[in-house]
Every structure is written in C-alpha cells, then in structure tokens.
RONU-313697 format. One line per 10 residues: their letters; for each residue x, y, z of C-alpha. Coordinates in nm, 2 decimals. Layout:
<recs>
A = X:Y:Z; ...
</recs>
This chain:
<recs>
XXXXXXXXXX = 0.00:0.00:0.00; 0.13:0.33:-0.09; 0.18:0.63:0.15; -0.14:0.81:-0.02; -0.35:0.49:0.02; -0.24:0.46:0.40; -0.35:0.83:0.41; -0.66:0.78:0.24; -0.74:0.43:0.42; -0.71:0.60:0.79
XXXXXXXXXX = -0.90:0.89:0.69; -1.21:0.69:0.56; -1.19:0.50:0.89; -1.30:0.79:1.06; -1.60:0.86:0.83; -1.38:1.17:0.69; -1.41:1.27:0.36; -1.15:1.51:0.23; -0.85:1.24:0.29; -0.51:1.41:0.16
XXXXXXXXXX = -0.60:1.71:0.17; -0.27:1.91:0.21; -0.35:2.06:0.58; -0.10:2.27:0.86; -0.19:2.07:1.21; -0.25:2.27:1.54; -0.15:2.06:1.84; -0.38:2.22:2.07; -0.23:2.26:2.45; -0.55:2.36:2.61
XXXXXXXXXX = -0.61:2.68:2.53; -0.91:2.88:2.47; -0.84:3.06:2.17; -0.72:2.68:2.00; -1.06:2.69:1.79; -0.97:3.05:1.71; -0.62:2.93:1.55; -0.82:2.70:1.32; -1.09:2.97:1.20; -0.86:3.24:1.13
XXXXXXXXXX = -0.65:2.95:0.90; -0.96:2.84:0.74; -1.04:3.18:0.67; -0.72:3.21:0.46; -0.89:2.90:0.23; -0.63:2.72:0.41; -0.74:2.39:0.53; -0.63:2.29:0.89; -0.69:2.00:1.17; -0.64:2.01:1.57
XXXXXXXXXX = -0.51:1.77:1.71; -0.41:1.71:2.09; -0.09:1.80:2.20; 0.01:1.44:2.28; -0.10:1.28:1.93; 0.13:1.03:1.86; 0.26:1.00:1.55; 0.08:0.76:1.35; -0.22:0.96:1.35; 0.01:1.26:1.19
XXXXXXXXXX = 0.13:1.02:0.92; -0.20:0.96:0.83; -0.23:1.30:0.72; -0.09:1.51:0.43; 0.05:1.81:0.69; 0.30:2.08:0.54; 0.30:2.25:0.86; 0.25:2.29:1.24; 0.12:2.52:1.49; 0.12:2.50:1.88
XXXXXXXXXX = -0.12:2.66:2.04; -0.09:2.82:2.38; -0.20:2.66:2.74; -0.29:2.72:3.11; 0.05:2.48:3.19; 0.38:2.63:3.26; 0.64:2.41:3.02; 0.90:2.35:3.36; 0.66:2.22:3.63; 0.59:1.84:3.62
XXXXXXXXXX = 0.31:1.64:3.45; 0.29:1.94:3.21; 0.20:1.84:2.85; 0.50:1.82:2.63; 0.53:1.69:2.27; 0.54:1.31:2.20; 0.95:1.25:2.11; 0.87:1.06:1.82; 0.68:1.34:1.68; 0.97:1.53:1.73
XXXXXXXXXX = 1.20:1.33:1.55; 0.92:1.33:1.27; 0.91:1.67:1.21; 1.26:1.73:1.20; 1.31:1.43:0.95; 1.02:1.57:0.74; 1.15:1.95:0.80; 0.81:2.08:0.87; 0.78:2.45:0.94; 0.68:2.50:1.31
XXXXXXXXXX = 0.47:2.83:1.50; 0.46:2.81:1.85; 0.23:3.05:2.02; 0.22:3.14:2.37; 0.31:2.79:2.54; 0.37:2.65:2.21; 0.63:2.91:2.17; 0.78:2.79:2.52; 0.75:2.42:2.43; 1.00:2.52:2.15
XXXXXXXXXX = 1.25:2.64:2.34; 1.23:2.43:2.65; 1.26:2.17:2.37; 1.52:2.30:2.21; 1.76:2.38:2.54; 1.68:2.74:2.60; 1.52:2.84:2.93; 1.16:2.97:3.04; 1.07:3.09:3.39; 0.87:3.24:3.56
XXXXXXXXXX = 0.78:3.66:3.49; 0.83:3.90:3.76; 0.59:4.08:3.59; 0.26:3.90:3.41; 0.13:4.04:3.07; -0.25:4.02:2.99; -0.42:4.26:2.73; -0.29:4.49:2.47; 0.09:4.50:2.45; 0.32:4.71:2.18
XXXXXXXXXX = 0.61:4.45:2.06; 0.87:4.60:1.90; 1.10:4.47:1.58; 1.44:4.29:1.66; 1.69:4.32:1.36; 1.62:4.29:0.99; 1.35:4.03:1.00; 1.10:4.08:0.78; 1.25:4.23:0.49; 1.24:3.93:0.27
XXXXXXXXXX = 0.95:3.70:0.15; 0.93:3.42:0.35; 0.98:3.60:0.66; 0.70:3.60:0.90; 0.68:3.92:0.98; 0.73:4.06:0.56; 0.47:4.28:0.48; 0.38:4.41:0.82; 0.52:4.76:0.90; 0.62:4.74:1.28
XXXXXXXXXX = 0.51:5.03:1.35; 0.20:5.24:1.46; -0.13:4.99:1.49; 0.08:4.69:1.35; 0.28:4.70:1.70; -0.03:4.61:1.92; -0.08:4.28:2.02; -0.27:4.04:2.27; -0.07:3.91:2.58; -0.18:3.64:2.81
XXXXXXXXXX = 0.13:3.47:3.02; 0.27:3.49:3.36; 0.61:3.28:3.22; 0.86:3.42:2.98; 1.18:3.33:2.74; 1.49:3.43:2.97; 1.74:3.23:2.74; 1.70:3.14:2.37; 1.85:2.80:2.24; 2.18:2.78:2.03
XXXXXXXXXX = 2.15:2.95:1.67; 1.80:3.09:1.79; 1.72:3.47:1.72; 1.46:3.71:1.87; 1.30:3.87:1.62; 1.04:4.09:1.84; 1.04:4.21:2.17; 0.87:4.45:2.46; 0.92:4.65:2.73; 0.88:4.29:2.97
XXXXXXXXXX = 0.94:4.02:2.75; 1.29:4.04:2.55; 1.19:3.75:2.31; 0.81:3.83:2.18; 0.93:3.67:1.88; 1.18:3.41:1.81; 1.32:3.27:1.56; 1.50:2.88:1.50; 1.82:2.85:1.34; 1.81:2.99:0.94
XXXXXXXXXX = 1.67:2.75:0.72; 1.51:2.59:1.01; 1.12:2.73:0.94; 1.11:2.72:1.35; 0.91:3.03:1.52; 0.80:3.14:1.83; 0.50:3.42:1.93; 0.47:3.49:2.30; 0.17:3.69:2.17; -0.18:3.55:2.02
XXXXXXXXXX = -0.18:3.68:1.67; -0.49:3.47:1.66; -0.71:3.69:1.82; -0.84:4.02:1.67; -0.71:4.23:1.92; -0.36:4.15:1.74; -0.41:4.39:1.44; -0.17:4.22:1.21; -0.22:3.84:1.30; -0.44:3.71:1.05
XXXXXXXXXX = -0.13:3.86:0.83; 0.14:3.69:1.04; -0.04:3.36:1.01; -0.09:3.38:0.63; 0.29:3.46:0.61; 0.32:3.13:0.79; 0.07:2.91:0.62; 0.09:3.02:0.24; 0.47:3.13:0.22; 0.68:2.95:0.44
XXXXXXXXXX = 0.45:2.64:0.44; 0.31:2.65:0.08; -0.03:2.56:0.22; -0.24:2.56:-0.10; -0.55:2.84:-0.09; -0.81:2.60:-0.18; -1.01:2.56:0.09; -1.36:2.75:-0.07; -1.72:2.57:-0.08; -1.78:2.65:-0.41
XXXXXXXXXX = -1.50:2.40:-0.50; -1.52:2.21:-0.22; -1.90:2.13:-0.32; -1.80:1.94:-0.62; -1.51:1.75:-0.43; -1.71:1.66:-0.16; -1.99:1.55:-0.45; -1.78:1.30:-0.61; -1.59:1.17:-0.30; -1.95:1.04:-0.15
XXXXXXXXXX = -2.00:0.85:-0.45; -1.70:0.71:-0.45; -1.74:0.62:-0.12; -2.07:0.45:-0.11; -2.02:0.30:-0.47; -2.26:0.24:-0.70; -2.50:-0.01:-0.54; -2.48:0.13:-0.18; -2.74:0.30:0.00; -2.75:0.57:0.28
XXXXXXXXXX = -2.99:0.68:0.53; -3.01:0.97:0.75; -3.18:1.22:1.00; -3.29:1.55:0.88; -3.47:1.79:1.10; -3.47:2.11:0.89; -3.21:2.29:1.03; -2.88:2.41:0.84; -2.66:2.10:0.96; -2.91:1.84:0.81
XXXXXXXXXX = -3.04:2.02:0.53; -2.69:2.10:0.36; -2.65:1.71:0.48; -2.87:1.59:0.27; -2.88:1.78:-0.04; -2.50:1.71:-0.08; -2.61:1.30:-0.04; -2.90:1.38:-0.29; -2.64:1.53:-0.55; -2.41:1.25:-0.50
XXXXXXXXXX = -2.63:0.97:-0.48; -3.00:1.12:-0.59; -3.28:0.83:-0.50; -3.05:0.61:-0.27; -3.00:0.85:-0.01; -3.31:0.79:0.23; -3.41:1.09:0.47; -3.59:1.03:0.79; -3.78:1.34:0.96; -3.93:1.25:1.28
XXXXXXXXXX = -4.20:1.45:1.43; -4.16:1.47:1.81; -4.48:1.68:1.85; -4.21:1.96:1.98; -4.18:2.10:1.63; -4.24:2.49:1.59; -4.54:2.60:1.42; -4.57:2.36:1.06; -4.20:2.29:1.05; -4.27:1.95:0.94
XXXXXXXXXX = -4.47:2.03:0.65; -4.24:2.35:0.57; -3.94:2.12:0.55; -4.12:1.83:0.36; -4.23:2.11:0.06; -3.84:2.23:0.13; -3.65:1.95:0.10; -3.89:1.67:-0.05; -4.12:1.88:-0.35; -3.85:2.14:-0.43
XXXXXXXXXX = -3.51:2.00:-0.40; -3.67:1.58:-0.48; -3.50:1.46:-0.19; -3.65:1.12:-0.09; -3.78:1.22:0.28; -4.03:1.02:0.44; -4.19:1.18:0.77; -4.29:0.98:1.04; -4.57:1.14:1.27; -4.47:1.05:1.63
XXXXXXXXXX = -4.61:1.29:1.81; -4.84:1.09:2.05; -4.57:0.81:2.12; -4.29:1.09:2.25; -4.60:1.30:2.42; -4.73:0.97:2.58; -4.32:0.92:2.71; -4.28:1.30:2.86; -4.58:1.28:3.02; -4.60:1.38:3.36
XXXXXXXXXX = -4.13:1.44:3.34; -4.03:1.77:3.44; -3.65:1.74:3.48; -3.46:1.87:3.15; -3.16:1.57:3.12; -3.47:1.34:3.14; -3.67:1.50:2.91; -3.35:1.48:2.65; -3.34:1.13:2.72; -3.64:1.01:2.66
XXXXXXXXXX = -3.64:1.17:2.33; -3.32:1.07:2.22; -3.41:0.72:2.30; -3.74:0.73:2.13; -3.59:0.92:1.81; -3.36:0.63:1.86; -3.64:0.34:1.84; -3.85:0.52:1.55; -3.52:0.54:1.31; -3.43:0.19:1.35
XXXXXXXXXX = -3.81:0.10:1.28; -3.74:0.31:0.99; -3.38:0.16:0.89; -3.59:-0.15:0.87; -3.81:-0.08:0.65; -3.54:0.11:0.41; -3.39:-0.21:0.42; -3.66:-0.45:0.32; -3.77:-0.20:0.02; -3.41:-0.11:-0.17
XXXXXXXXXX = -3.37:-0.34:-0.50; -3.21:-0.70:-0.54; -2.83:-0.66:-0.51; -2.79:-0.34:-0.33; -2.74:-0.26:0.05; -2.79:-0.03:0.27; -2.44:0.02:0.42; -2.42:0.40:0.59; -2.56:0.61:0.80; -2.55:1.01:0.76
XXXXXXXXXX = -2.47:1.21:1.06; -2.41:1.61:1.04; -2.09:1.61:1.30; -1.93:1.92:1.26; -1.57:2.03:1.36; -1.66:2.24:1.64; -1.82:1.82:1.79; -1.50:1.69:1.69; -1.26:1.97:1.86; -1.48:1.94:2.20
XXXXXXXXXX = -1.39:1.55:2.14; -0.98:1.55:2.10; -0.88:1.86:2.26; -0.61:1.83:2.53; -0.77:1.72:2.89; -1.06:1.60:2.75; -1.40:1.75:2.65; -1.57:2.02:2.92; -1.78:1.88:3.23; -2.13:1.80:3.09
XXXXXXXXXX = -2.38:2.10:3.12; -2.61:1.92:2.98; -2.65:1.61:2.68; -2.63:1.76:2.32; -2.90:1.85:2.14; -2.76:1.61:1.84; -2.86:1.24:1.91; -2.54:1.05:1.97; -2.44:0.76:1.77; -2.72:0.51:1.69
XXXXXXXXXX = -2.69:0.14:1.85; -2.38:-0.06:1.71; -2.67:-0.36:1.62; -2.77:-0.09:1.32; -2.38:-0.28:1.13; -2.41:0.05:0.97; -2.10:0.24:0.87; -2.09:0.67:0.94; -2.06:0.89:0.67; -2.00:1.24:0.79
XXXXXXXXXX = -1.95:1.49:0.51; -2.00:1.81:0.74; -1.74:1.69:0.99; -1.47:1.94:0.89; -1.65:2.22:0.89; -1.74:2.54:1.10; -2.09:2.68:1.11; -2.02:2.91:0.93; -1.80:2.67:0.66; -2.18:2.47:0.62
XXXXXXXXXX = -2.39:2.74:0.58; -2.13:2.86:0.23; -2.12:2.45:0.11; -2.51:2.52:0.14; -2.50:2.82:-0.09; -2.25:2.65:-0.31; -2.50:2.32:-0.31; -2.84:2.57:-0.41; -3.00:2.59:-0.12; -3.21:2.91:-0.05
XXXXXXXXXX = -3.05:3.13:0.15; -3.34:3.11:0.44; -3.26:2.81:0.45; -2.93:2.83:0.52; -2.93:3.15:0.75; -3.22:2.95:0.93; -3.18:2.97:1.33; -3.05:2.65:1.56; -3.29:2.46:1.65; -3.21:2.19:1.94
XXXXXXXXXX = -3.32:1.83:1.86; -3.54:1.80:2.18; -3.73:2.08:1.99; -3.97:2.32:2.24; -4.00:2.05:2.48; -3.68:2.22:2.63; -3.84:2.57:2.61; -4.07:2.40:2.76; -4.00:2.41:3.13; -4.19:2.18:3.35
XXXXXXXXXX = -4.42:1.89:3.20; -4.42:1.89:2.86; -4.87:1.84:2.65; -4.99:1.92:2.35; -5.18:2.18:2.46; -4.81:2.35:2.63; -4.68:2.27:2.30; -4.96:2.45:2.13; -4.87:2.75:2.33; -4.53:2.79:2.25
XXXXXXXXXX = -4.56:2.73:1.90; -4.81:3.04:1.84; -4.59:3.26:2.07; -4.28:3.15:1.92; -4.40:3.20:1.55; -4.53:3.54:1.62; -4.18:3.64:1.76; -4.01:3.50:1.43; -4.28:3.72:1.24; -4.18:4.05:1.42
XXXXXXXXXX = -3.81:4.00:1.41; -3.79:3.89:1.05; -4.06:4.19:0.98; -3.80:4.45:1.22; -3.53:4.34:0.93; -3.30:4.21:1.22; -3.31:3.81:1.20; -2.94:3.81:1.03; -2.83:4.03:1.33; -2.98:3.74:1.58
XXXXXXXXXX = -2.77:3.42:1.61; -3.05:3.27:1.79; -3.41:3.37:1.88; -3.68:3.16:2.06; -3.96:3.20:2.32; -3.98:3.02:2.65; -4.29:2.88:2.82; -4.24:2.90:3.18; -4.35:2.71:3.49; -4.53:2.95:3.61
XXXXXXXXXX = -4.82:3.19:3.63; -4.84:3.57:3.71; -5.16:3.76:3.77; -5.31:3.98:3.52; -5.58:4.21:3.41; -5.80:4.20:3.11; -6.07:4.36:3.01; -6.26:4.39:3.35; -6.13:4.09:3.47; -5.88:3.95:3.68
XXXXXXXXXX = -5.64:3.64:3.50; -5.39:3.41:3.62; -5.21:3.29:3.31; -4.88:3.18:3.16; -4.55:3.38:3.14; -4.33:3.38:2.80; -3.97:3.50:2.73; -3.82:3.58:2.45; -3.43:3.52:2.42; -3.22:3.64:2.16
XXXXXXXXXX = -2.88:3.64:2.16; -2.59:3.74:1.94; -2.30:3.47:1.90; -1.97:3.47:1.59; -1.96:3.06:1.76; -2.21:2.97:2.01; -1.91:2.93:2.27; -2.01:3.28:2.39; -2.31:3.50:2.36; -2.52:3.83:2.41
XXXXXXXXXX = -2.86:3.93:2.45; -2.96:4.09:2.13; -3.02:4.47:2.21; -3.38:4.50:2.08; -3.57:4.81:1.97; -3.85:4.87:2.20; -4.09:4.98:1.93; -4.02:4.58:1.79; -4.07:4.44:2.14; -4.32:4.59:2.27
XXXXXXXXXX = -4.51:4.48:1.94; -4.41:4.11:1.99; -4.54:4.16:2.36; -4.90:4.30:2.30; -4.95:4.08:1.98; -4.84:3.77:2.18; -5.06:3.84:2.49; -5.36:3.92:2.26; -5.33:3.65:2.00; -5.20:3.35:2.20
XXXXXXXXXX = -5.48:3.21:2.46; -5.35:3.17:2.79; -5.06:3.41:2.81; -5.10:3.75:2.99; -4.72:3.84:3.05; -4.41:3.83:2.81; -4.06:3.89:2.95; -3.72:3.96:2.79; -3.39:3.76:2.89; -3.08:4.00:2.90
XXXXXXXXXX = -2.85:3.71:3.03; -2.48:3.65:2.85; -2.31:3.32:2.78; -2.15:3.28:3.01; -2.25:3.29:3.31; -2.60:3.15:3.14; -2.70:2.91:2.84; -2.85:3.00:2.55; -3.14:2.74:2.63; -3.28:2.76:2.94
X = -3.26:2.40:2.94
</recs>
C-alpha cells in the first residue's frame, strides 16, 4: 500500500471525507483561543486540523501536513506532569523538516525543547501589548513578519502569560520584543522554518495576526488556498459517491435545520434516489415545520424524505417528566427506536443486489474539537442536542461529510449546493425541539402555546429586518403563572420569554439589544393572540455565566 492509500485508508476509517487534503496541524495545549487558531487559518482558504498535543505520531502520518502550529496553554512548560510533545513526533518533524509556529506555550514548548530556558515573569502580561521589531527580520519574502510595517497599529498585540523566554536555544534569534518580554518573537536557526509568538496573533485584538499567520501558512508552508465551498462542493460531490459506490445506500436524520439540510442535499447530488431521509415529528416542532421542510427538502429539491408522525408516542413518554436531562433522554431514545423501525423498513424496500451500508450524521468540527482537545471535553452542562451515535446492532457504517467544517464553513457548502438562502441562515434549533423551552411537563396543549408565541416572535423580528443580526431567537414557556388584568377581569395565566442572543460561535453569547418599538409589538400581539398568556418577559442574560437554552 502506498503512502497516499495509508493516508486515504485512515481517513475513511473515521467517516472523513477530504482524505489528503494538504493541511498545517495545530497541536492544541489547552487553550481557549485553539478553535480561534483553526478559524482564522480556514479563513485564509487554508485547510487545517487540531489535534491534541500528545498525538502520537501515526495519527500525523495519516495526514498530508505541510505545517505545524502549537497553540498556547494554562501549563507552565517547567513544572511536572505538564503536557510536552510526544519524542517521536519530534524526531518526525525534523526528518520531514516541517515549518513550526509556537504561540504562547507553544512558543515555550520550543525552546524548553530546544535547550533554552523559560521561567517564571516577575511581571505578568495580559491585554494589549506594543512589541517592537528585533533586527532585519522581515524584509524578505518568507519571513514572518514581511509585509507588516512594525510600527504604529501593526505593534499592538494580545498578551496572556505569567512565564517568559529568559534564554534562547543555540543558533536561535529574537525577532520581536517588549518592554517585559525580551523575546516576543523568536526565531529557529536559518533555514530551520522554526518560530516562536509569545503573543496571540490569533485573536483580533492582534491587528496584524491574520497577516502573520498567512505569512506562515501560504509562504513559508506552501499551504495551497483552496479551501472554498464552491470547490469544495463538487469534491465533496464525487468523494461520496466514491465512497458508497454504486449499489450502496444511505440513510439519514434531517430535522430542517442548516446542519441536516446541507447534509442531505450534498447526499441527494451525490447519490439522488439512494440516499433515504428520515424526519421524525416529536410533536415539539415549531409551528408547521414538518410540513415547511417536507415542501423544502422533499417537493422542491426531490429529496427522498419520508416523515414519520410520532407525536403521541414521545408526548405519551414525557408525560408527567419535568427534569430537562430526562426530558432529552427520553427523546433521544425514542428518536432512537423510530429510526431503526425506519432503517428497517429502508432495508426491506431497496432493489435485489444493493445494501444499505451507511448512515449520515451532520458532525461538525466544532463536535469533533470538543472530542480531541487536550484534557478532554468540558464537564457535561447538559446532553447535546444532536442524538449521539445510533446502536452498534444498526452494522451501519458513518458517513459524515460536514465533519470538517465550521458553522459558518456549512452554511457557504449550502449556498454552493443551491439551497435558498433562508434556509441556510435558518436559526439552531435543538433536537429536543420546544420541549426544552418547555420548562416543567411537557402536553400538547403547552406545545400548542409555544408554538403560536414563538411563530409570532419570528414574524416580528424577520418583519423589524434584524433576523441576520440574531444568532439565535426563541420564546420560553415558563412554569409558572403571574396575575393579570383584562378587560374587566382578573387572569392568572402563563409567562413567555423571548431570548435572543448574538453569538460569531455559540461558545459565547449576548442578549440581542432590541428596539422597544419591535418588542413591545411582539409583547401586545403575543398576549392578545396567544390564549392563555398574559405576561411576556425579555432575557438580557450572556453566555456565560447563562446558556443560550434555558434548558
């Protein structure tokens, strides 16, 4: 087997697609601005992977990578049990003389590597920081600081350390510095390709970093600029068909969102009639999503979709469960049941000689980063709103096309692929559906409720021309009443809030800062249209310290 097959053969193992892809890897340390490393790379149409810092190195070897970044960390590179680099990826990327960035730890990784010294700083650096230019660096091409002036706004930065650089190994060079830190920028011996940013050019705060990396990435490592949907669309296309072949089938969850919907027209193109969708109706739909995503995705784009009406079976299950994690549970495990009811019946009804060998799932990068990032995924707030992987009984192989891609990365491919752009822009919707905005017991007639509040929000916004502002808008049914007046009489009703929120990656978020005129509107047209409500709140809660759901 060839070094390209090996490549290819791993890749496919883990239902990835784009298999030798030339790519720069970011061993990821822990930091919080890791993701941000891989967005501002992609953004350059450079593709990139993260990997954890302790990879070893088969799973590098399985990958076509021209370069490597190191992101920074919460560990101090001296202290014991701190996360170093695995020696035989060392030895790798010196035999294969990869170009290296280190940022922040990864900057101090190199040079404890290498035999200079880092210790502790007298003085910490968080924030802005003005770095100034050591020596004639950056004068040539294939420096990684050419092109950016070094002075003015291009000397502001974003610190965040409390270690420094004290002593650089042999041959090494420091190429930046400021006022507290006399190596801001390092360099490895010349012709080595080996650098060193105390700073996060990552971040925006660093006005020239997206120019620094791109020095990195597309000069000194000769990334190819091809990473763009409208390309990719056609790649992606014809690797799905090679993958399933030409008598295999697939079948696959959609639910109307983005993540699905780009899911399955890409199978559709690839594979027309033998991709089979499944749309499950919970009951805990908004207001005639189900039919609005059958005319969608079945009449106008001649998707096979069959929809399933299961809204008494998962309203039978919820009844009389109040407690959210149980309320995701026994939805996931019902969705669960239905699909492989469904699966079944896919399977009985496909023609003599072909199978049905692969299941879709819409995993996207931002799953797979929370997955392989160093220490481990973050402490469960609560089970994902994506149904996990179906039961291993299913013999079904994963086919994940979205898998290396960002939000933002799906929502282009979906463009690329056709789809209307509501469609595409459409808000997340969680896969519980409203029985999460539910809070307390989940019935029909709660259901009900929601739905005509909720729709009448989406009418407003969409009508106040500010839905593209609004990562995320929704209303709440609460689990409780407040007392009210109307008409001459006295009510005790239900209480709805409306949460909106602004968000670049759902990891953070902001309340949306609403015109009055547009919510007081929502407010009197809810309360006077929607029976049973007689009070409508707004949330102004952040992520964090709150969720975006309430549940």
């Amino acid at each position: 087997m060839t070094e390209a097959e090996e490549v290819k053969a791993a890749r496919e193992k883990a239902g990835q697609l784009t298999s030798d892809r030339p790519e720069i890897a970011i061993l990821d340390f822990g930091s919080q601005f890791s993701h941000l490393i891989a967005r501002r790379i992609r953004e350059l149409n450079v593709f990139c992977e993260l990997y954890s810092c302790l990879v070893k190195i088969d799973s590098l070897k399985s990958a076509n990578i021209v370069g490597i970044v190191m992101s920074g960390g919460p560990s101090s590179v001296y202290e014991e049990g701190s996360p170093h680099v695995d020696p035989e990826v060392w030895n790798w990327i010196q035999e294969k003389k990869l170009p290296v960035l280190g940022i922040c730890y990864g900057m101090q990784e190199l040079v404890h590597h290498f035999g200079g010294k880092v210790e502790p700083s007298p003085k910490r650096e968080y924030g802005y920081a003005l770095v100034e230019r050591v020596g004639s660096h950056g004068q040539e091409k294939g420096d990684l600081f050419f092109g950016i002036d070094g002075s003015g706004e291009d000397n502001i930065v974003w610190m965040s350390h409390g270690d420094k650089v004290t002593a650089l190994p042999e041959a090494w060079e420091s190429i930046a510095c400021t006022d507290n830190s006399p190596h801001a920028a390092v360099a490895g011996p010349l012709g080595a390709h080996i650098y060193g940013l105390q700073f996060h050019p990552e971040v925006t705060h660093s006005k020239r970093g997206k120019d620094i990396l791109k020095n990195f990435c597309v000069d000194i490592c000769s990334a190819p600029t091809d990473w763009k949907m409208n390309d990719i669309a056609t790649e992606f296309i014809e690797e799905v068909r090679n993958k399933v072949g030409p008598n295999g089938h697939v079948i696959g969850a959609v639910s109307g969102g983005v993540d699905s919907s780009v899911a399955a027209v890409l199978l559709n193109k690839a594979i027309g009639t033998r991709f089979h969708a499944i749309m499950v109706d919970n009951g805990c739909l908004r207001l005639n999503e189900s039919s609005n995503v059958v005319a969608r995705l079945k009449e106008k784009e001649g998707i096979d979709l069959h929809l399933v009406d299961a809204a008494d079976r998962f309203l039978t299950a919820l009844k009389g469960v109040t407690e959210p994690e149980s309320k995701r549970k026994i939805i996931g495990n019902m969705f669960i049941e239905i699909f492989q009811e469904e699966a079944e019946r896919i399977k009985k009804s496909v023609p003599k000689g072909d199978s049905v060998d692969f299941l879709l799932q819409g995993t996207l990068y931002p799953d797979v980063i929370e997955s392989i990032s160093y220490k481990g995924p973050s402490a469960t707030i609560k089970t994902h709103h994506n149904v996990g992987g179906l039961p291993d009984t299913m013999h079904l192989k994963l086919i994940e096309p979205l898998r290396e891609l960002f939000k933002d990365e799906v929502r282009e491919l979906g463009i690329a692929l056709g789809l209307d752009p509501q469609s595409v822009w459409r808000h997340p919707f969680p896969g519980p559906g409203l029985a999460i905005r539910i809070l307390g017991e989940v019935t029909k007639e709660r259901c009900d409720t929601l739905r005509l509040a909720d729709d009448i929000m989406i009418q407003e916004i969409r009508k106040a021309g500010v839905y593209d502002e609004i990562a995320q808008a929704f209303a709440v049914l609460l689990d409780c009443k407040s007392v009210g007046v109307m008409g001459d009489g006295r009510t005790y009703e239900n209480v709805v809030a409306i949460r909106c929120v602004t968000s670049k990656d759902f990891m953070t978020a902001d309340w949306y800062h609403m015109d009055y005129r547009t919510l007081g509107t929502m407010s009197n047209r809810i309360i006077n249209e929607v029976k049973g409500v007689n009070r409508v709140c707004y949330d102004i809660s952040s992520k964090p310290p709150a969720t975006i759901e309430w549940e």
